[in-house]
N, C-alpha and C positions, 0 to 999 in steps of 0.2 A: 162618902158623905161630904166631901168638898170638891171646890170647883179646882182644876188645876190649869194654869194659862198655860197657850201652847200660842208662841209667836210665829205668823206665817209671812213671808214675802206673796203679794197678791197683784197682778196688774186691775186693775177697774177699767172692765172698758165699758163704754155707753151708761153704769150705771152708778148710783154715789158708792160714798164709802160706806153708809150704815149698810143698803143692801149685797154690797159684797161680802160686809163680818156673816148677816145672817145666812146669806148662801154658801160661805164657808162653813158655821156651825152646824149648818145641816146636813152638808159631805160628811159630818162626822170626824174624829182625831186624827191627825198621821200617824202618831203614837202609839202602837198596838196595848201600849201600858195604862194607855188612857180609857175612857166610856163614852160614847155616844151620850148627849145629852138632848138630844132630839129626833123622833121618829124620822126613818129615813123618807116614808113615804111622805112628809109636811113637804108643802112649797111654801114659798114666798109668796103671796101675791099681791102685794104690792109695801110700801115704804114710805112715809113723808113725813117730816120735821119741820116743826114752825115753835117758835118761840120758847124752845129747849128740849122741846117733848117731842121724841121720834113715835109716830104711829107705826104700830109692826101689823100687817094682816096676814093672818096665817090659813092657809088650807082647814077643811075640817079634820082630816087624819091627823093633827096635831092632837084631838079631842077624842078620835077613835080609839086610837092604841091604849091610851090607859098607862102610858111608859113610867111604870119603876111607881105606883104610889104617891104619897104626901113626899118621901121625899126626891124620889125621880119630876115630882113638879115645879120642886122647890129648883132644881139643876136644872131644867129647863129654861123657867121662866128667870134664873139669875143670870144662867148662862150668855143670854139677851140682853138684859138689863146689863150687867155689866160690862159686857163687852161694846154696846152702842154707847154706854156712856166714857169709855174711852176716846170715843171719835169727837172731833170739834161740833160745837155747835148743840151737844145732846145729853142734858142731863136725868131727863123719867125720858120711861116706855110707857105707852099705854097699846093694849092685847087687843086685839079685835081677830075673829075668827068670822072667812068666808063674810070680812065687811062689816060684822055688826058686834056689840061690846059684849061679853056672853061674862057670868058672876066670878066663874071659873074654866081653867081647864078640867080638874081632874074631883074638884069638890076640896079642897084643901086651904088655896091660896086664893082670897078675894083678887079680879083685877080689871070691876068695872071703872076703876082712878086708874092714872102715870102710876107708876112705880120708881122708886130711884133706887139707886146701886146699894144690892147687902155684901160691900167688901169682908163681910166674918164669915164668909163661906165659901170665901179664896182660902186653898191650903197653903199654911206661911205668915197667913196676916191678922192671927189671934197671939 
């Protein structure tokens, strides 16, 4: 029911830093102790940040799977959020899937706005 950080050394080659956290996120934990926080089968497709607000576009399998519920959405979509807002330059996410702003992923959590970072759903920081 929390998010738990897992620090990775990463080279970025050709691409920023927001798109390498989400392509890491979506490899999944190195941690066998840890959970997936996003379908495996989600791409990336595409990333861009302007004036704090990182745009994330996600594949449609983000929306297929259905992963884990209201609260597998909430891990999802924090997961993102707060890990792009670690990076310079980016403090909201705003969702867009397959390019276009859709209400929800999973029917739970509104994210046709940015979103900014819910650090109470980091284990450690309540």
């Amino acid at each position: 029911m929390y998010l738990m950080p897992e620090r990775r050394n990463v080279i970025s080659k050709g691409e920023s830093i927001g798109e390498t956290v989400v392509r890491e996120l979506i490899k999944g934990p190195s941690s066998s102790e840890l959970k997936r926080t996003i379908p495996p089968e989600t791409s990336l497709l595409s990333l861009s940040a302007e004036n704090g607000v990182a745009c994330v576009n996600l594949s449609r399998e983000v929306q297929d799977s259905h992963y884990g519920g209201s609260a597998g959405e909430s891990m999802l979509i924090y997961s993102i959020v707060n890990s792009l807002a670690e990076t310079p330059g980016i403090n909201q996410v705003q969702f867009l899937v397959e390019g276009s702003k859709v209400e929800s992923l999973f029917g739970h959590i509104g994210i046709t706005e940015p979103l900014q970072p819910n650090t109470s759903l980091i284990k450690g920081t309540n």
